[in-house]
Structure formats: structure tokens, C-alpha cells
Backbone as JSON Lines, residues from 0, in Angstrom:
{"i":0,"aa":"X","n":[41.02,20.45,-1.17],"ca":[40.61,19.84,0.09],"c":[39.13,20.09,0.35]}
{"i":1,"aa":"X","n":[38.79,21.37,-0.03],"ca":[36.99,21.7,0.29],"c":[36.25,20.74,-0.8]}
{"i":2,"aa":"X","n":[37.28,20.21,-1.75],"ca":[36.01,19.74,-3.06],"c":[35.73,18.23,-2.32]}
{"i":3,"aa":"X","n":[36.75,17.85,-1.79],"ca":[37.39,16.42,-1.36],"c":[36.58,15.99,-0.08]}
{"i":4,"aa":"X","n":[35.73,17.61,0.65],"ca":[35.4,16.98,1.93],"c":[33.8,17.07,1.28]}
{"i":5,"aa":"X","n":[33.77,18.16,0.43],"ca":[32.17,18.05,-0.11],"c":[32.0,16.35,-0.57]}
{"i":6,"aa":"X","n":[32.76,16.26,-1.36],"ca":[32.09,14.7,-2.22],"c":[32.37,13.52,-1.03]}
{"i":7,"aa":"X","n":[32.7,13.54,-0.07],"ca":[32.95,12.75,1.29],"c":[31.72,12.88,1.79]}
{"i":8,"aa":"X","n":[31.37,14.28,2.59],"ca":[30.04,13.99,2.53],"c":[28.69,14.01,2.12]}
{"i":9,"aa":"X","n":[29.06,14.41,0.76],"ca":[27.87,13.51,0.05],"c":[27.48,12.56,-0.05]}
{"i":10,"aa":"X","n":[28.48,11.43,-0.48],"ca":[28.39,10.45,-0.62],"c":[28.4,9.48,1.05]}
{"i":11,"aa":"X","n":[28.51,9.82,2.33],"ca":[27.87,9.87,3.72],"c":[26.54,9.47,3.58]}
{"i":12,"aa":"X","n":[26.31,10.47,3.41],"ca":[24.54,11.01,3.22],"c":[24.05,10.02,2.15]}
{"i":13,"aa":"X","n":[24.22,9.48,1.09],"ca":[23.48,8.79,0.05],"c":[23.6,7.63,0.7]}
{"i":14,"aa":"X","n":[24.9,6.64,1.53],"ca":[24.92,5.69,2.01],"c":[24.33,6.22,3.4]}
{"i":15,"aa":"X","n":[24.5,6.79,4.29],"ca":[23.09,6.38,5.57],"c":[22.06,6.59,5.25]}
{"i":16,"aa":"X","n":[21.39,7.03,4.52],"ca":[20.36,7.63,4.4],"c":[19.43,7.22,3.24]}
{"i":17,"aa":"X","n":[20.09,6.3,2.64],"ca":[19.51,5.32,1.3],"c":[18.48,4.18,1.96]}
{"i":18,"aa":"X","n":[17.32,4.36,0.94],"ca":[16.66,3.51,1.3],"c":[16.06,2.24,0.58]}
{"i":19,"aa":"X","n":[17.05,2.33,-0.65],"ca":[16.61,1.28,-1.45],"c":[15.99,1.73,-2.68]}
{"i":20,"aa":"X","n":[16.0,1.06,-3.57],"ca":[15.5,1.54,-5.02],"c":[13.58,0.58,-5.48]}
{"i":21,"aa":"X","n":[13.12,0.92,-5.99],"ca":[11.92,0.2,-5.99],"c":[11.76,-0.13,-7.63]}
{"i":22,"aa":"X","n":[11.54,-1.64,-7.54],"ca":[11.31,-2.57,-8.66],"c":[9.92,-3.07,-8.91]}
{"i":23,"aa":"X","n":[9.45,-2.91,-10.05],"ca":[8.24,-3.61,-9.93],"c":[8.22,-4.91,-10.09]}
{"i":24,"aa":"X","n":[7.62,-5.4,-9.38],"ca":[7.25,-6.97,-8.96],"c":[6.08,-7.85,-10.09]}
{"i":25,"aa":"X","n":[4.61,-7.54,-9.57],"ca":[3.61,-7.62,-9.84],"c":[2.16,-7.29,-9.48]}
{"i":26,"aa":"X","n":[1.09,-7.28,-10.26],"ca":[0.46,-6.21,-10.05],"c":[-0.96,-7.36,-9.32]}
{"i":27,"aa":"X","n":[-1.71,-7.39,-8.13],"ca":[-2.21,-8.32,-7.55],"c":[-3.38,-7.73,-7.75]}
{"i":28,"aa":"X","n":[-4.7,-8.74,-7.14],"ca":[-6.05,-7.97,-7.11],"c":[-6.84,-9.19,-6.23]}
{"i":29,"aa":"X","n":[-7.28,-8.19,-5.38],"ca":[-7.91,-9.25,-4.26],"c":[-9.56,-8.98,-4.15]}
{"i":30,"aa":"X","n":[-9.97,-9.93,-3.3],"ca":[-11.41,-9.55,-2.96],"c":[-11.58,-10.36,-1.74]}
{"i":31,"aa":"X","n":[-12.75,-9.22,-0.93],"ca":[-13.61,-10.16,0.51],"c":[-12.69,-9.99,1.58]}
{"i":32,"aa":"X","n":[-12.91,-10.7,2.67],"ca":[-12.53,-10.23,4.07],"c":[-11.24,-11.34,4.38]}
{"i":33,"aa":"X","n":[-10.19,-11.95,3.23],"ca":[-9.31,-12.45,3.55],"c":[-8.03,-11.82,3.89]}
{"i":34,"aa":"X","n":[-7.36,-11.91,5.19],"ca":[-5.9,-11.33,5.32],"c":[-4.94,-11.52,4.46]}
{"i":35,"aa":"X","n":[-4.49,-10.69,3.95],"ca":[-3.3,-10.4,3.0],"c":[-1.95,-9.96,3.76]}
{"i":36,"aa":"X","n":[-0.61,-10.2,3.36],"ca":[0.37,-10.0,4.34],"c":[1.45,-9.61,3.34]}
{"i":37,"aa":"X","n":[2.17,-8.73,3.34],"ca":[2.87,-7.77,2.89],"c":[4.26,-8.3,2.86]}
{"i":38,"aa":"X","n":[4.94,-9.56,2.09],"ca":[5.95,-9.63,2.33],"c":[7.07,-9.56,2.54]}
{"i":39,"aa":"X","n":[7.95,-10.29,2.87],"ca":[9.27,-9.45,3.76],"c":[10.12,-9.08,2.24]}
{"i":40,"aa":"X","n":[10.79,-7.75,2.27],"ca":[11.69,-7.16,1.14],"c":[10.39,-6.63,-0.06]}
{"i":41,"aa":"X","n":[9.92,-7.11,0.02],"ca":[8.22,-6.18,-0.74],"c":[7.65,-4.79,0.05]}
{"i":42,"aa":"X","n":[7.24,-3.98,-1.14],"ca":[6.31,-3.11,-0.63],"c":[5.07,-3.19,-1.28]}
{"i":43,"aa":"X","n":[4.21,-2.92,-0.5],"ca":[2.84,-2.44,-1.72],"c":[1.91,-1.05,-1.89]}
{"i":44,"aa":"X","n":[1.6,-1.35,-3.28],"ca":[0.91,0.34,-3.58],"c":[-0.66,0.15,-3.41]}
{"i":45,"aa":"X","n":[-1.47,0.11,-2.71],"ca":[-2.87,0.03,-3.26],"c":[-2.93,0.73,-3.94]}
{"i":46,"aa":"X","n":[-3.4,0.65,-5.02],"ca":[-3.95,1.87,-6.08],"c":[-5.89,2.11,-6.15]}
{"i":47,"aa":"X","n":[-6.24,1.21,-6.21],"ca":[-7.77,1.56,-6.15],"c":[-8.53,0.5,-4.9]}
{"i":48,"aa":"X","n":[-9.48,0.82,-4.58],"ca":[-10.67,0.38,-4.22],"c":[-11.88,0.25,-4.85]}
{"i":49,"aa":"X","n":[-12.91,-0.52,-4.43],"ca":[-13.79,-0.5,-5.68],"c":[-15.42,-1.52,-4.81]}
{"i":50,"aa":"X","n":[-16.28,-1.07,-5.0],"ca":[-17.62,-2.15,-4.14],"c":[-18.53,-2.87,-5.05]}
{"i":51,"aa":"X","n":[-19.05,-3.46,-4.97],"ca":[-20.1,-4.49,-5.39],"c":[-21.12,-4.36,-4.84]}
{"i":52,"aa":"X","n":[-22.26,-4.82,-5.51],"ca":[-23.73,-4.45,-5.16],"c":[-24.14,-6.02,-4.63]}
{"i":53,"aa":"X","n":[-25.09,-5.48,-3.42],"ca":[-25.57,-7.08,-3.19],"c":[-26.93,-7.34,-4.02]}
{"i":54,"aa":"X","n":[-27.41,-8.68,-3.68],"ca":[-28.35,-8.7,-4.56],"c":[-29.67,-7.98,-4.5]}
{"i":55,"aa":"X","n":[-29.96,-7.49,-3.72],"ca":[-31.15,-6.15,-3.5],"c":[-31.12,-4.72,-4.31]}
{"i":56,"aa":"X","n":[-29.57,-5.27,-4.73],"ca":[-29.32,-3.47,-5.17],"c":[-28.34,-2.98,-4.7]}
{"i":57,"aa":"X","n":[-28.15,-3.1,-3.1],"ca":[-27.82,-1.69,-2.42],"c":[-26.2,-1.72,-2.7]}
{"i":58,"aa":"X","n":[-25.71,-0.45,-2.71],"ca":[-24.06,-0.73,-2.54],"c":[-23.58,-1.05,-1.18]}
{"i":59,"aa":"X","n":[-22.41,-1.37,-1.24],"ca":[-21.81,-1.57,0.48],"c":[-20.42,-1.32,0.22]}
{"i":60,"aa":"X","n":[-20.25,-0.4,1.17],"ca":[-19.05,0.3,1.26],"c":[-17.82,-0.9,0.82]}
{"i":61,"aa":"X","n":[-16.82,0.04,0.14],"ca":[-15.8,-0.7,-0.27],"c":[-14.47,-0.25,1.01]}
{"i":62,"aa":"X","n":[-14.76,-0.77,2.35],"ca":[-14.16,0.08,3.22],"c":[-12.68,-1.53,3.4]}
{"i":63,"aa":"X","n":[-11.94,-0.42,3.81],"ca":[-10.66,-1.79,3.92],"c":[-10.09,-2.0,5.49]}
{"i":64,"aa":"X","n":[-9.2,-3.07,5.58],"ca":[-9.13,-3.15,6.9],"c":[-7.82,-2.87,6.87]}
{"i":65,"aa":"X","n":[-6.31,-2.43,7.02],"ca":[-5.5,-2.01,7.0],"c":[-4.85,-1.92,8.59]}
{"i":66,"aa":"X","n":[-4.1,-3.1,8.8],"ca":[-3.26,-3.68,10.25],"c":[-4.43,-3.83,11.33]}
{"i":67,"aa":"X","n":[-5.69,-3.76,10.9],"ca":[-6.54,-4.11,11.85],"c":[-7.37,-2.97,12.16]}
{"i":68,"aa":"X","n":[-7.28,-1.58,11.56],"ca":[-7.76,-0.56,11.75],"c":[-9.07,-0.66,10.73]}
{"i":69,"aa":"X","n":[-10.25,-0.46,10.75],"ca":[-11.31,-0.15,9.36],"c":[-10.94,0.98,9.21]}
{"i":70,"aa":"X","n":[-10.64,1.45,7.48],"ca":[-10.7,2.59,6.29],"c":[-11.74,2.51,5.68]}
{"i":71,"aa":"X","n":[-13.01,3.77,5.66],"ca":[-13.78,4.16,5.11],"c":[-13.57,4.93,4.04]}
{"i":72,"aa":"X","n":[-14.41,4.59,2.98],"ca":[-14.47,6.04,1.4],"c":[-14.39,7.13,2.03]}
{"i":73,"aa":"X","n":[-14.0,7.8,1.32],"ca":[-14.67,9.28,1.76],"c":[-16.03,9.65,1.4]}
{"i":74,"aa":"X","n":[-16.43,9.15,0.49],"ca":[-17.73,9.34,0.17],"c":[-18.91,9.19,1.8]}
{"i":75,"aa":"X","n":[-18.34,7.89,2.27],"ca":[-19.27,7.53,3.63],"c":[-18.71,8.21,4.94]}
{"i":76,"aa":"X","n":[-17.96,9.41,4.62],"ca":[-17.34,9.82,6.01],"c":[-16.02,9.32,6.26]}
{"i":77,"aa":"X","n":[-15.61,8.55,6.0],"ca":[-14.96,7.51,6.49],"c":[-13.32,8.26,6.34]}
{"i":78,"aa":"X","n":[-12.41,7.4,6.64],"ca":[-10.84,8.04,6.54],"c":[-10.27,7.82,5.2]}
{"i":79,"aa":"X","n":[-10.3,6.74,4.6],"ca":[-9.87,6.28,2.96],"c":[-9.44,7.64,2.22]}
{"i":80,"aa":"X","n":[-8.04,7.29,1.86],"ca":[-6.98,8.46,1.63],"c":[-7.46,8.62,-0.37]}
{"i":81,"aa":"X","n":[-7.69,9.8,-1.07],"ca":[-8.18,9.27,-1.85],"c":[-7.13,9.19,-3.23]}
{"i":82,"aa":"X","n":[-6.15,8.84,-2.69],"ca":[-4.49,8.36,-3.65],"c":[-4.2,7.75,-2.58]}
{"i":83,"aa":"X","n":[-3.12,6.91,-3.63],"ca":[-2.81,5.35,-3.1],"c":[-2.56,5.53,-2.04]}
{"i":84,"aa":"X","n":[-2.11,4.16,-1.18],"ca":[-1.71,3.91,0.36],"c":[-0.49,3.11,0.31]}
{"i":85,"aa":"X","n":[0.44,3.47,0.82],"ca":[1.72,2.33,0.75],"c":[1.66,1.59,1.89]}
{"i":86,"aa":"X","n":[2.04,0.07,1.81],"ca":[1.87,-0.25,3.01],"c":[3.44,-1.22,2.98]}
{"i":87,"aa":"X","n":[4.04,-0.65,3.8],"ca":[6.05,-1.64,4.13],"c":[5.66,-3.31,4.36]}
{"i":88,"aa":"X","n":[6.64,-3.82,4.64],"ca":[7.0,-5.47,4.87],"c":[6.13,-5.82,6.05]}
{"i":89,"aa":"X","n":[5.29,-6.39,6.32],"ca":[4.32,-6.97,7.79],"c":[3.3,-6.28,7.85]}
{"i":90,"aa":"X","n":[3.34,-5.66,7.18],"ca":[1.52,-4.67,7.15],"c":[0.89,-6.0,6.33]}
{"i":91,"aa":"X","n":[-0.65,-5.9,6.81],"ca":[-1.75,-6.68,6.75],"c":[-2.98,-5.68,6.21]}
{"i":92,"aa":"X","n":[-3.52,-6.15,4.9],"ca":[-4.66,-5.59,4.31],"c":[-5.91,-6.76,4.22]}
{"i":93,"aa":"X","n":[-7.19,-6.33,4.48],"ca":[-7.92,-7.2,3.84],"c":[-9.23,-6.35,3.7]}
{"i":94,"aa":"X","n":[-10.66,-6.68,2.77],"ca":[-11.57,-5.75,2.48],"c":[-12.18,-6.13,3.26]}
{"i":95,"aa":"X","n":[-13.62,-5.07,4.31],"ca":[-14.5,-5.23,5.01],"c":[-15.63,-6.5,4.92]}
{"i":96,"aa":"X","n":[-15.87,-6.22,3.8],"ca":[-16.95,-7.25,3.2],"c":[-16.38,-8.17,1.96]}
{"i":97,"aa":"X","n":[-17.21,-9.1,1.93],"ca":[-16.94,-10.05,0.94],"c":[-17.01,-9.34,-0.39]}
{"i":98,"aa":"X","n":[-17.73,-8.45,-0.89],"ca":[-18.06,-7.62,-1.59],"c":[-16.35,-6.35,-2.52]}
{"i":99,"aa":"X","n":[-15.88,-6.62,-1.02],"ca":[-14.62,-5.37,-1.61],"c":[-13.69,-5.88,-2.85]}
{"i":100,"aa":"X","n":[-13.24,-4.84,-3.76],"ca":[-11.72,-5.68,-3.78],"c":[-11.11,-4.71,-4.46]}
{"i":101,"aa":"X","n":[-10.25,-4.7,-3.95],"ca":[-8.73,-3.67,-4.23],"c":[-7.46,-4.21,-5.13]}
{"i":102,"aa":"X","n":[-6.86,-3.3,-5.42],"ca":[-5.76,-3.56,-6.58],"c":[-4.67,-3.21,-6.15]}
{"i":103,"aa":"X","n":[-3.35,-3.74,-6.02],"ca":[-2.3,-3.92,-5.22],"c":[-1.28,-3.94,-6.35]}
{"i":104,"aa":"X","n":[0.03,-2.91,-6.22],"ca":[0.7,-2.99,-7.06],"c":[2.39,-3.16,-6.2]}
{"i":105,"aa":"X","n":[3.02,-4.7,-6.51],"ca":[3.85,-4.98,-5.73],"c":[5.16,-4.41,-6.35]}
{"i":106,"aa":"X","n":[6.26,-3.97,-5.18],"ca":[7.39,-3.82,-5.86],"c":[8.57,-4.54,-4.74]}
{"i":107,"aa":"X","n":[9.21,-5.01,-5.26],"ca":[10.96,-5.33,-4.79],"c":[11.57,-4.61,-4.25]}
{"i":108,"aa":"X","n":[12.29,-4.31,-3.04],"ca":[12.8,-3.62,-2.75],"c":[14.38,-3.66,-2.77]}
{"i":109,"aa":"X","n":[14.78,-3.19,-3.88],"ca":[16.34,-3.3,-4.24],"c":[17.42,-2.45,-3.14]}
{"i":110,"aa":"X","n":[18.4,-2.9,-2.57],"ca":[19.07,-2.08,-1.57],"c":[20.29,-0.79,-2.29]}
């Protein structure tokens, strides 16, 4: 009876508390100040960031916009986490400047 109530609630716990298995999808890559939208049953990984030089030379921050909030490098002070960022279903990414562009690694979210 004790083995019978252990594997009862174990198996409780794996079904409330499951959150799905993760599939890889495909691997995206964006650039510039266009909104990106996180689709529904998708997650995404940013994996890198990365800047471009304008034509003078200078660099310009590769800072991202993330649900409407600006993310700075760390290099410039800024908040930019420096390993990936996950972002769930309705989150919105796009880069500061025309200049940015980030690498997005999509996965499926299997139940």
C-alpha cells in the first residue's frame, strides 16, 4: 500500500506540474528595429547578439528591445544578460538600431 501511494503521487506531480517537452523547430536570424512576435506553442532562445559599424567607423550598441523594455550589452552598462534569454508565446523582440541582429533559436513546445 506505501509503494502504491508513492507511485500515485508521483506520477500527480509529473502530470500537474509538467510543462511540456521542447523540440527544435528552427534556427532564425534577424536584423534592425523590426517587431518580431513569439508564436503561439513556440518558445525562443536568443543565443547571441552582435553590432555593426556605421559608416564613420563607430560601433553602435547592439542593444535589443525585448516587450518594449531597451536591453543594453554589458559592455555599455546596460542590463543584456550575458547567456541566452528565453522569451514564452507573445513576447515581442526587436534590435535598437538598424544595425543590430540577433540569432534566435526556435523550439515547439510538445505537451
Amino acid at each position: 500500500m506505501k509503494n502504491l501511494l508513492l507511485i500515485v503521487s508521483i506520477l500527480f506531480n509529473y502530470v500537474v506540474f509538467s510543462q511540456g517537452n521542447l523540440q527544435f523547430n528552427q534556427a532564425l536570424l534577424f536584423s534592425g528595429p523590426a517587431l518580431n512576435t513569439v508564436p503561439a506553442g513556440k518558445i525562443w532562445k536568443v543565443e547571441n547578439t552582435a553590432q555593426s559599424y556605421n559608416s564613420t567607423g563607430s560601433a553602435l550598441y547592439s542593444s535589443l528591445v525585448i516587450n518594449g523594455q531597451n536591453w543594453f550589452p554589458q559592455g555599455s552598462g546596460g542590463s543584456l544578460p550575458t547567456g541566452p534569454i528565453w522569451l514564452p508565446a507573445g513576447s515581442t523582440i526587436s534590435g535598437y538600431h538598424a544595425t543590430t541582429h540577433f540569432n534566435i533559436i526556435e523550439f515547439n513546445i510538445i505537451p
